[in-house]
DRENDO-1510 file (C-alpha; in Angstrom, 1 decimal, always signed):
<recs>
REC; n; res; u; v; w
REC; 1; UNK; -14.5; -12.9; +4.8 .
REC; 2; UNK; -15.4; -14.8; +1.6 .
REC; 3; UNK; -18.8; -13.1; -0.2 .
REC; 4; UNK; -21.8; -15.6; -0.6 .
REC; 5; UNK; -21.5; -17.3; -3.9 .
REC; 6; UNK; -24.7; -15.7; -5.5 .
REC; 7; UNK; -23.5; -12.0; -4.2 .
REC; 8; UNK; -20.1; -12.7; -5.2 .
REC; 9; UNK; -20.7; -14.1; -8.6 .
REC; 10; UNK; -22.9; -11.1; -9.2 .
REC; 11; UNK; -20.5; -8.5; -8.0 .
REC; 12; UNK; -17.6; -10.4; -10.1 .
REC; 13; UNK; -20.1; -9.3; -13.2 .
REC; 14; UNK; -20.6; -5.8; -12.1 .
REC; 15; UNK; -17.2; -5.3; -12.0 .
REC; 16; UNK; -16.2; -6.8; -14.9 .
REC; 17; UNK; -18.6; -3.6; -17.2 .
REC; 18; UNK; -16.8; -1.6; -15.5 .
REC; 19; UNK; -13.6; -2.6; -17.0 .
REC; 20; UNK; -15.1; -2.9; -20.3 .
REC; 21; UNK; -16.1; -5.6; -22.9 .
REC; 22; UNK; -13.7; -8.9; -23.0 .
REC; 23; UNK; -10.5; -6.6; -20.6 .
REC; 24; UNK; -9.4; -9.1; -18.8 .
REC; 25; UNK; -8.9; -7.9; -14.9 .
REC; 26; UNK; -5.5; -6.8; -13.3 .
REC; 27; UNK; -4.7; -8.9; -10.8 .
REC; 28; UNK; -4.0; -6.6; -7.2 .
REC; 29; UNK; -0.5; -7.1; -5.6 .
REC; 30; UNK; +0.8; -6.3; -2.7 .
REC; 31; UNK; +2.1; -3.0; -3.8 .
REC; 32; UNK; -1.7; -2.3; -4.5 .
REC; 33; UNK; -3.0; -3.5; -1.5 .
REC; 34; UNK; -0.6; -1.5; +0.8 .
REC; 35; UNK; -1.7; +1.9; -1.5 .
REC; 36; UNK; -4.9; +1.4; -0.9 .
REC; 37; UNK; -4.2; +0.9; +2.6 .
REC; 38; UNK; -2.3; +4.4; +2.5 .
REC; 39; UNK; -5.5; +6.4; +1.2 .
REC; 40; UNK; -8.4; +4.2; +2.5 .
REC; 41; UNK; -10.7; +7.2; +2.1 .
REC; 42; UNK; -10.6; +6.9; -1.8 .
REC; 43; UNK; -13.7; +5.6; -3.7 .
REC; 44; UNK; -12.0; +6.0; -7.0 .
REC; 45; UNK; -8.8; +4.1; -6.6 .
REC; 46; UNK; -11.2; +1.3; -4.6 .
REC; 47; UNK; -13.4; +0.5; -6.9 .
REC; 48; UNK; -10.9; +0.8; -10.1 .
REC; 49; UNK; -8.9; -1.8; -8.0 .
REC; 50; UNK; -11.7; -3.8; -7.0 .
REC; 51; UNK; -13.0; -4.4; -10.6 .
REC; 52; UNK; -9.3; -4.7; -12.1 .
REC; 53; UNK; -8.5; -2.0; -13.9 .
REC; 54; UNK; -5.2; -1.1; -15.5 .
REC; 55; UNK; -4.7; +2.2; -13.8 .
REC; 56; UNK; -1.7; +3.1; -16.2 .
REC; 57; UNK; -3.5; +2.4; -18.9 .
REC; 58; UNK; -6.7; +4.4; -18.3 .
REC; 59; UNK; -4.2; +7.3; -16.8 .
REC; 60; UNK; -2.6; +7.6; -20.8 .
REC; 61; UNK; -6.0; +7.2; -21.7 .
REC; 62; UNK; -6.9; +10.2; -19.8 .
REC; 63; UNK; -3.7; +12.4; -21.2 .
REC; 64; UNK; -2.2; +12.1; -17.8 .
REC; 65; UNK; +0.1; +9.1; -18.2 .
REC; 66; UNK; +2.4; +8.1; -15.5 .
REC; 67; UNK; +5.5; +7.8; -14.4 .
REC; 68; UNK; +4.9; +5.2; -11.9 .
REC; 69; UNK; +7.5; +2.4; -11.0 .
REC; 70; UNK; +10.9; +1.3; -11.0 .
REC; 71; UNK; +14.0; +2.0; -13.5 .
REC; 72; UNK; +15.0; -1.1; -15.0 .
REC; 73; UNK; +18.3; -0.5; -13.0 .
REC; 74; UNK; +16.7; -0.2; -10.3 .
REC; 75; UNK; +15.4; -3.8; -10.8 .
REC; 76; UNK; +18.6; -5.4; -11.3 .
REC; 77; UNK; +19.8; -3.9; -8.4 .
REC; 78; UNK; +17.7; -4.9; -6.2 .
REC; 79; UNK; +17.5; -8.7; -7.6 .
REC; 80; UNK; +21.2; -9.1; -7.2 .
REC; 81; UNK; +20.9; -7.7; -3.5 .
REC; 82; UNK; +18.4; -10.1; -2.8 .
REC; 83; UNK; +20.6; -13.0; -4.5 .
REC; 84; UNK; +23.7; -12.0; -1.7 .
REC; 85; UNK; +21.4; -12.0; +1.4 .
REC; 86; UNK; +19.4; -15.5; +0.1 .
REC; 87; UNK; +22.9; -17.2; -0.8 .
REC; 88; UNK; +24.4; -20.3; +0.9 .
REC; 89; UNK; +20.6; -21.2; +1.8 .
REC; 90; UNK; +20.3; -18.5; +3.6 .
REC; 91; UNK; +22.7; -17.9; +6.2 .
REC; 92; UNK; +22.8; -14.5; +6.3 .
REC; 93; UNK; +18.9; -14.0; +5.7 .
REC; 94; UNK; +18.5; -16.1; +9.2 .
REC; 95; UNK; +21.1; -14.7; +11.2 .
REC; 96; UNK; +19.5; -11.4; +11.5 .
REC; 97; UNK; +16.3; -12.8; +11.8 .
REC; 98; UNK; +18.0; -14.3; +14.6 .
REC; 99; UNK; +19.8; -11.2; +15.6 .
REC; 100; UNK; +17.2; -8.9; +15.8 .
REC; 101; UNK; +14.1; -11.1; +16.5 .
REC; 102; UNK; +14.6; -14.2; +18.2 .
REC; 103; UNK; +17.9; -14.1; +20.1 .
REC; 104; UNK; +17.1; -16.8; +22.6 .
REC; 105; UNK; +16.7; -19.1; +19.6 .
REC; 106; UNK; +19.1; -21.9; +18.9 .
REC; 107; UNK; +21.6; -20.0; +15.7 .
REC; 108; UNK; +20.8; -21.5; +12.4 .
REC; 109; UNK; +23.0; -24.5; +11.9 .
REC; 110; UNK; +21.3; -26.3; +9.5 .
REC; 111; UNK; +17.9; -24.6; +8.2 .
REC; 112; UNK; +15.7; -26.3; +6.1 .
REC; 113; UNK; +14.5; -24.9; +2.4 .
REC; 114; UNK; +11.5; -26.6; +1.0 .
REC; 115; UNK; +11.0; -26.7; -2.7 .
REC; 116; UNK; +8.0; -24.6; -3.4 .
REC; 117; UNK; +7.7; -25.3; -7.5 .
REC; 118; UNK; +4.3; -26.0; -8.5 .
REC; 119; UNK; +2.3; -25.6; -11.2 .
REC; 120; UNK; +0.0; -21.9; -11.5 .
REC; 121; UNK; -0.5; -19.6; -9.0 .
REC; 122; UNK; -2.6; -22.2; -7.1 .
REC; 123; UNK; -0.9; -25.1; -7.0 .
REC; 124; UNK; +2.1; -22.6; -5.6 .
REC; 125; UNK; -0.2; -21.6; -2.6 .
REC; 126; UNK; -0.9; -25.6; -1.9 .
REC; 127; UNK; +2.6; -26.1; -1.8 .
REC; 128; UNK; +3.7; -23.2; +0.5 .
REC; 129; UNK; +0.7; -23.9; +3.2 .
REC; 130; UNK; +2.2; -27.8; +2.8 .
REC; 131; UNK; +5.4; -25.9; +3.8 .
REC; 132; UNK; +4.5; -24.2; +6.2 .
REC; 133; UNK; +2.4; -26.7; +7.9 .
REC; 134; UNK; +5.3; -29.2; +7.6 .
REC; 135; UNK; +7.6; -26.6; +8.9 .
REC; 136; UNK; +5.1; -25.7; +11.9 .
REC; 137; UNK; +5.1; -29.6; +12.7 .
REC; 138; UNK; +8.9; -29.8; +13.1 .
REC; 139; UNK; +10.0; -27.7; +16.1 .
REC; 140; UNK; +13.3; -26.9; +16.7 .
REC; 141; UNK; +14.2; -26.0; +13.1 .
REC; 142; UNK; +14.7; -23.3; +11.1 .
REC; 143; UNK; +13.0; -22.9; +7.9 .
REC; 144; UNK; +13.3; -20.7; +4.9 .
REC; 145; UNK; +10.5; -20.6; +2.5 .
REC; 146; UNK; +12.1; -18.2; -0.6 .
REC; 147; UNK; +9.6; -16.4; -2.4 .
REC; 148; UNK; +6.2; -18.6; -1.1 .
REC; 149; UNK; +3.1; -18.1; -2.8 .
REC; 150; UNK; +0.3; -16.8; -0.6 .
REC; 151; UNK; -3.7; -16.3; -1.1 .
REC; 152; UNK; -5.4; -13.1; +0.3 .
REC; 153; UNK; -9.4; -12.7; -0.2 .
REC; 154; UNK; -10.2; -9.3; -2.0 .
REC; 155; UNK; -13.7; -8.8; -2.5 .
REC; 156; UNK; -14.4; -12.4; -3.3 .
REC; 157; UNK; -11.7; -13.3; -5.4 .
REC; 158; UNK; -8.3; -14.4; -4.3 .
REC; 159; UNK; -4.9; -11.8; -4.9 .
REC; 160; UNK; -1.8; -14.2; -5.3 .
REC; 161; UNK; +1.0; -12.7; -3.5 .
REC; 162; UNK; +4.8; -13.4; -3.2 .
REC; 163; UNK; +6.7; -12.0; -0.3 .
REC; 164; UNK; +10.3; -12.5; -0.5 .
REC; 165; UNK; +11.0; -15.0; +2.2 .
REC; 166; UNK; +8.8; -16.2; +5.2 .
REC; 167; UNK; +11.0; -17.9; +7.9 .
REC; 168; UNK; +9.2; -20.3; +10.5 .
REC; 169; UNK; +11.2; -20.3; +13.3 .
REC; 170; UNK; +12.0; -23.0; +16.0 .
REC; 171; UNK; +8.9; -22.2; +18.4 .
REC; 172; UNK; +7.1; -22.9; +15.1 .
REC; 173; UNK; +6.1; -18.9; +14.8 .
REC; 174; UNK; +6.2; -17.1; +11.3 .
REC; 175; UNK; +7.8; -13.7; +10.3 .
REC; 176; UNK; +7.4; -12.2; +6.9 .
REC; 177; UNK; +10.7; -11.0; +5.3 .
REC; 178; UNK; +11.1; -7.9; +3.0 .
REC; 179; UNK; +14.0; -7.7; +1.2 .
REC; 180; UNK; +14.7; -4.0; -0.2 .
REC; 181; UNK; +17.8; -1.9; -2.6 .
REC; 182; UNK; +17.6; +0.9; -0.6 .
REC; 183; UNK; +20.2; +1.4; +2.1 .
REC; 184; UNK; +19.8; +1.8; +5.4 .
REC; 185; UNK; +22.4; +4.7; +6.7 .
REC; 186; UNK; +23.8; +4.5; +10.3 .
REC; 187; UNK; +21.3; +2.1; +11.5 .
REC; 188; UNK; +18.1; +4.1; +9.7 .
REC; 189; UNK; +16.5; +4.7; +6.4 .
REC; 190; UNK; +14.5; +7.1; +4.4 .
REC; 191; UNK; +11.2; +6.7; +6.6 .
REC; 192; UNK; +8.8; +7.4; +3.7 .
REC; 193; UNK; +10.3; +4.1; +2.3 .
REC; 194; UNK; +10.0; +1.8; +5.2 .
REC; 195; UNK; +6.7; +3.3; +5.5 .
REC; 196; UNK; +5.9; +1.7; +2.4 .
REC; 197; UNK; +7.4; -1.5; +3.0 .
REC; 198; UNK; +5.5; -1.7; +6.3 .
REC; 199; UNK; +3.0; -1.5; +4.6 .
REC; 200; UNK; +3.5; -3.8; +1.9 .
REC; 201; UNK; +4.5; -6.5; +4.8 .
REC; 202; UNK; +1.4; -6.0; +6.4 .
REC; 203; UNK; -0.7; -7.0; +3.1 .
REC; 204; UNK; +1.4; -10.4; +3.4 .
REC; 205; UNK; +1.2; -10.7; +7.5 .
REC; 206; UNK; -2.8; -10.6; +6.4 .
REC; 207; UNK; -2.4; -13.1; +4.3 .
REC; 208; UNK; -0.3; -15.4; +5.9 .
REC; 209; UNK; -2.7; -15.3; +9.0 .
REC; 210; UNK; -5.4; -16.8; +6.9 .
REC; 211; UNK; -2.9; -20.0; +5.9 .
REC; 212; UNK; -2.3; -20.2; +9.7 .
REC; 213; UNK; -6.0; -20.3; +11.0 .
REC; 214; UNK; -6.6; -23.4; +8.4 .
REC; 215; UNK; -4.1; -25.2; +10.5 .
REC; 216; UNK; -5.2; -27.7; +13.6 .
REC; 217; UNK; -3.0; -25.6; +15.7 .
REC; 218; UNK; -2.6; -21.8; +14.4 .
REC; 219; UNK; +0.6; -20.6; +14.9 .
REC; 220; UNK; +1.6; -17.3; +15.4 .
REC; 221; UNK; +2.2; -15.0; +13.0 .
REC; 222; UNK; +4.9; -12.5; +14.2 .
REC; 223; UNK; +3.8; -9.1; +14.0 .
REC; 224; UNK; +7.2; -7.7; +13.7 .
REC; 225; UNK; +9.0; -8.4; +10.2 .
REC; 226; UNK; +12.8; -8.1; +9.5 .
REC; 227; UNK; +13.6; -5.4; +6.9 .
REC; 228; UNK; +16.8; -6.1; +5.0 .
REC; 229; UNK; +18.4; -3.4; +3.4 .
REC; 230; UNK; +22.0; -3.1; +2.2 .
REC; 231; UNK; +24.7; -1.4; +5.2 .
REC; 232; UNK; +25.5; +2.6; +4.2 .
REC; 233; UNK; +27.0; +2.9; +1.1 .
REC; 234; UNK; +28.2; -1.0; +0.3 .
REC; 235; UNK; +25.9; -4.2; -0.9 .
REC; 236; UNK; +26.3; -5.5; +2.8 .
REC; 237; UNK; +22.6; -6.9; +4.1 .
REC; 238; UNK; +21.8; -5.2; +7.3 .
REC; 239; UNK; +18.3; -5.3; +9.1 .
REC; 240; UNK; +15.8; -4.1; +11.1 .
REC; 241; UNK; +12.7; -5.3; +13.1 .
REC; 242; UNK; +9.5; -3.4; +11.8 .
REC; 243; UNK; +6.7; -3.5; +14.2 .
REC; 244; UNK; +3.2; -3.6; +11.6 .
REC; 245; UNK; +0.4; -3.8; +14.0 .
REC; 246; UNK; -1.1; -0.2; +12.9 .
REC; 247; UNK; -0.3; -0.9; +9.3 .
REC; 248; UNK; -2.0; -4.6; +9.7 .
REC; 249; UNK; -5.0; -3.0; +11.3 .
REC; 250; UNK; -5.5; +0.2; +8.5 .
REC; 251; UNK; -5.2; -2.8; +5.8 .
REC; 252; UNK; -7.4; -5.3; +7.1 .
REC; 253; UNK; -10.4; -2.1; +7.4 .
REC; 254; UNK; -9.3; -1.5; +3.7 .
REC; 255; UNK; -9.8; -5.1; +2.6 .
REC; 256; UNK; -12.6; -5.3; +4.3 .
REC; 257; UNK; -14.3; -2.3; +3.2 .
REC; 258; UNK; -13.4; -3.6; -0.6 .
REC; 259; UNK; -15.5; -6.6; +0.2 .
REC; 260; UNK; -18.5; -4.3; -0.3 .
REC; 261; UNK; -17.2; -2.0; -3.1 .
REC; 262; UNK; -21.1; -2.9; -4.8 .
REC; 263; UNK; -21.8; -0.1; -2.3 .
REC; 264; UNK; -20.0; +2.3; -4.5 .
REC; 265; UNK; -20.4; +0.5; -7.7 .
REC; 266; UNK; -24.4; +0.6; -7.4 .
REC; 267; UNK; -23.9; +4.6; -6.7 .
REC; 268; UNK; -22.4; +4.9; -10.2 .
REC; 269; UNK; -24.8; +6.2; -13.2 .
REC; 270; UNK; -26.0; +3.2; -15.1 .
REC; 271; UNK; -23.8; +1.9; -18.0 .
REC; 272; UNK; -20.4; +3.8; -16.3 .
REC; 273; UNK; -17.4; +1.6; -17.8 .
REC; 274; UNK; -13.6; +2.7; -17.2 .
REC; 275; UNK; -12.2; +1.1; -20.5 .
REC; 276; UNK; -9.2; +3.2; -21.8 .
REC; 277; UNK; -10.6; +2.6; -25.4 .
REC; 278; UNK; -13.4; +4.7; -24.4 .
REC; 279; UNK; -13.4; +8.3; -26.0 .
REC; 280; UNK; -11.8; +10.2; -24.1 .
REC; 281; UNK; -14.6; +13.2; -22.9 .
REC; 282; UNK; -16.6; +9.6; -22.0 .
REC; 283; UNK; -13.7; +8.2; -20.3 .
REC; 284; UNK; -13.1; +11.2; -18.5 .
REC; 285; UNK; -16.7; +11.5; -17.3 .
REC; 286; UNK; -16.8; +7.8; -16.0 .
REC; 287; UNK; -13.8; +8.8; -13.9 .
REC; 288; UNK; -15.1; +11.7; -12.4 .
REC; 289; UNK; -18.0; +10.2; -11.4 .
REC; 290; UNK; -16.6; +8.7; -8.6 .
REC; 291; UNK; -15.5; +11.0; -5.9 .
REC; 292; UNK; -11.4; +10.6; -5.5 .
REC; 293; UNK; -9.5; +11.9; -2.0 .
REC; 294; UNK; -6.3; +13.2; -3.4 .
REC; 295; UNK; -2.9; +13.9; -1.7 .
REC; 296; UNK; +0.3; +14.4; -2.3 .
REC; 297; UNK; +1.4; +11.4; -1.1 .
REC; 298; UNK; -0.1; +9.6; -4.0 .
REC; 299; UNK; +2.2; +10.7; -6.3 .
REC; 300; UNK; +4.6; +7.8; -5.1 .
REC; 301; UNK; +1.8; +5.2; -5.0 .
REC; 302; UNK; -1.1; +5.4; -7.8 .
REC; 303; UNK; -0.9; +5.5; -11.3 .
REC; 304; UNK; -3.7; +8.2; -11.5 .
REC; 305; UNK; -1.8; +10.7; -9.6 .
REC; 306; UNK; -1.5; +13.2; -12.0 .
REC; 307; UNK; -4.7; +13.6; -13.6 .
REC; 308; UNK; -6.4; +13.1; -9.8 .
REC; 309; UNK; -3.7; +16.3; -8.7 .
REC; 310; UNK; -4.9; +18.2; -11.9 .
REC; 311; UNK; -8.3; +18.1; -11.5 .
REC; 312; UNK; -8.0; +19.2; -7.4 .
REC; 313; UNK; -5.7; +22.3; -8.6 .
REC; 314; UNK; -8.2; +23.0; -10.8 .
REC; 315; UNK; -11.3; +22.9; -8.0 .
REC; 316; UNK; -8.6; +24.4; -5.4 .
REC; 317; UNK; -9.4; +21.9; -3.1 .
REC; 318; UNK; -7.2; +22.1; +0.0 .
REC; 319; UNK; -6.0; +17.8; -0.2 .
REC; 320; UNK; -3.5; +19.6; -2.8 .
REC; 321; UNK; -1.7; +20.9; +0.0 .
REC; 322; UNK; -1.3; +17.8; +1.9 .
REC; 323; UNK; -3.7; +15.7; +4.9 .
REC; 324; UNK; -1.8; +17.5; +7.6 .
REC; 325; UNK; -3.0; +21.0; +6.4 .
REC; 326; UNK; -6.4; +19.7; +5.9 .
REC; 327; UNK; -7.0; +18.3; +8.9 .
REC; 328; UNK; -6.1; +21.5; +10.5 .
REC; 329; UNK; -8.8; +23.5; +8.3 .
REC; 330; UNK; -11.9; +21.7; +9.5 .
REC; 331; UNK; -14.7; +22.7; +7.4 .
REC; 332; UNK; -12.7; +24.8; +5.1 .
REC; 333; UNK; -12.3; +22.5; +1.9 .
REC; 334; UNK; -11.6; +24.8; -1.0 .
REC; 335; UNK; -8.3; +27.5; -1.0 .
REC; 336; UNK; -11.1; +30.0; -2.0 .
REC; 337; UNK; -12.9; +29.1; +1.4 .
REC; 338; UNK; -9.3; +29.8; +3.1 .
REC; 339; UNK; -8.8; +32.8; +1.5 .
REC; 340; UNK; -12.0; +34.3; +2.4 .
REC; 341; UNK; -12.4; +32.9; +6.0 .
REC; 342; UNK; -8.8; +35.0; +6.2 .
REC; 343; UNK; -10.2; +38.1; +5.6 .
REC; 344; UNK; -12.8; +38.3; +7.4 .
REC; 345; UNK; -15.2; +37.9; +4.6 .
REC; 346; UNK; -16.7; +34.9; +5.4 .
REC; 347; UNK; -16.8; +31.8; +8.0 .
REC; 348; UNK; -18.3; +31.9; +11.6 .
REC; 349; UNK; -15.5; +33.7; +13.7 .
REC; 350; UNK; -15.8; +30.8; +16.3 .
REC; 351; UNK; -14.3; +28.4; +14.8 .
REC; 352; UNK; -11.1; +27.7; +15.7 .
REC; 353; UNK; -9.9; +27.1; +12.4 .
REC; 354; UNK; -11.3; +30.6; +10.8 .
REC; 355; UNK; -10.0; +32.1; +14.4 .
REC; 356; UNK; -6.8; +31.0; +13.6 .
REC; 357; UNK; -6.3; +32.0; +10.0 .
REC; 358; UNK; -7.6; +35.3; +10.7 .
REC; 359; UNK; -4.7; +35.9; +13.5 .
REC; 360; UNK; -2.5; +34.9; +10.8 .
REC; 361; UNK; -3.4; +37.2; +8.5 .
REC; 362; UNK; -3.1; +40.2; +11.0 .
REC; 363; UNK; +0.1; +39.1; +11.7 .
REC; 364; UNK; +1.2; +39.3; +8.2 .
REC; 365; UNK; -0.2; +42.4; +7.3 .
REC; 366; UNK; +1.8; +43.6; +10.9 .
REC; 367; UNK; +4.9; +42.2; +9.8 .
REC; 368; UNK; +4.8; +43.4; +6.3 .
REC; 369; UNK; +4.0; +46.9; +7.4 .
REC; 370; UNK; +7.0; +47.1; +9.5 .
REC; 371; UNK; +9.0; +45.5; +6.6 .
REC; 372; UNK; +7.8; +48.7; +4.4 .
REC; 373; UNK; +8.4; +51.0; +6.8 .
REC; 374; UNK; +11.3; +50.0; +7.8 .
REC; 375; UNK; +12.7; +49.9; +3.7 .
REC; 376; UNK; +11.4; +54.1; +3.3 .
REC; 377; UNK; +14.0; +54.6; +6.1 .
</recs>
């Protein structure tokens, strides 16, 4: 939901000191939105989103630059892979939509492929919810929109995002399309990835839901997308039906929890401002100051990775060793705390977490006993 003007206008200045004198903001993507959707629990990469800030920039800043993104070759890979499965209007793209979507549908014949040029970022969006609208208003046909521009609210100002294709299909319903380089090997691929595009779809199923309720009618916005990825070991497109309804859920608390980011930003010590041409003992306190919820899995998705995986080896915090592990340690939050509750030096012995880390222990110390025993023989 859209922030009152007076709120939002002041919020818009709050979070412009935080970047910094005359820094202009970074506009979020989808990328950004879906990473925030993976680690919802972290203050720090929420509010350095929310006010804009260049994360790669403030990382080298902090001596802990990253290595975050895609090889050039990378790139041109996956543009010409996208350029086979778009070619011939199409075709291809809307066949497996068809095929794994909507088989009762009439095949794709003749599919229609509104020009979307416009001028800015805005006048894009006008034109695609003109598309779509036309699109909606024309049952019985196929439409491709290729690379629409689409409008998503974040904390009171709008994120312009670009999904690869949206396809309205005869009954007038929508599905998001991703397009992706990496292959998909007997039917599957790497799940970590199509995590992450799930997640990135979901950012535009969001979006696209808000074009829809503007509309007389709303249609329905499919909550299954098609991931295209090339077949095995060829440049072949082959697909795959992605069901997004957790994904959409986790991001629309996210989003909606950055609508009130002046929550954390009013918690910050006054004068706090993450501009990379800060000094860097300065810079560095700015950063700490708000509370960060690493993992490992945020090596793949945020640009502050490294300094944030630094500083929680250095407090032996147990996020280092993955959510999984703990989860299963319960109050325990620091290795120290582990090690202790382990030997029987600390930690209530009810818990079940300090009664299971003490059983583990004993078992050790009875396996490696045997082990030297068995060695003097």
């Amino acid at each position: 939901m859209p922030l009152p003007r007076t709120r939002g206008t002041a919020l818009r200045h709050r979070l412009a000191e935080l970047r910094g004198p005359d820094v202009p903001a970074k506009a979020l993507d989808a990328r950004a939105l879906a990473a925030l959707a993976a680690n919802p629990g972290c203050k720090r990469r929420a509010i350095l989103d929310g006010a804009g800030v260049n994360k790669a920039a403030l990382a080298g800043a902090l001596g802990s630059p990253s290595a975050f993104g895609q090889s050039q070759f990378a790139l041109t890979r996956g543009n010409a892979f996208e350029a086979k499965v778009k070619a011939d209007g199409g075709a291809e793209l809307l066949r497996l939509v068809r095929e794994k979507l909507d088989r009762g549908a009439e095949p794709p014949a003749h599919a229609r492929v509104p020009e979307l040029t416009a001028t800015g970022p805005e006048g894009r969006t006008a034109r695609t919810a003109l598309a779509l609208r036309e699109a909606t208003e024309a049952p019985g046909e196929w439409t491709l929109l290729d690379h629409p521009m689409l409008a998503l609210d974040v904390a009171g100002s709008p994120a312009f995002l670009e999904p690869d294709a949206v396809v309205v299909h005869p009954d007038g319903s929508w599905t998001v399309v991703e397009i992706k380089s990496f292959p998909m090997l007997d039917g599957s691929a790497d799940p970590a990835k199509v995590g992450a595009a799930a997640r990135q779809a979901a950012v535009y199923v969001l979006a696209l839901e808000q074009v829809a309720a503007r509309l007389e009618s709303a249609p329905r916005v499919r909550d299954r997308v098609l991931l295209v990825c090339p077949k095995d070991f060829s440049n072949l497109p082959t697909a795959s039906a992605v069901d997004v309804r957790k994904q959409h859920a986790v991001t629309a608390r996210q989003l909606d929890r950055l609508t009130r980011i002046e929550d954390i930003a009013d918690a910050l010590p006054a004068g706090t401002c993450f501009s990379p041409e800060l000094p860097a003992a300065d810079l560095t306190a700015a950063v700490e100051s708000v509370p960060a919820t690493y993992a490992p899995e945020c090596l793949s998705a945020c640009e502050l990775a490294f300094h944030c995986r630094a500083r929680s080896l250095e407090s032996g915090a147990v996020t280092s060793l993955g959510r999984s592990v703990r989860a299963e340690l319960g109050g325990l939050t620091t290795v120290e705390d582990v090690l202790s509750a382990a030997r029987g030096e600390s930690g209530d012995p009810d818990d079940p977490a300090v009664a299971a880390l003490r059983r583990a222990a004993r078992l050790r110390a009875e396996a490696l006993g045997q082990e030297a025993v068995a060695g003097c023989r």
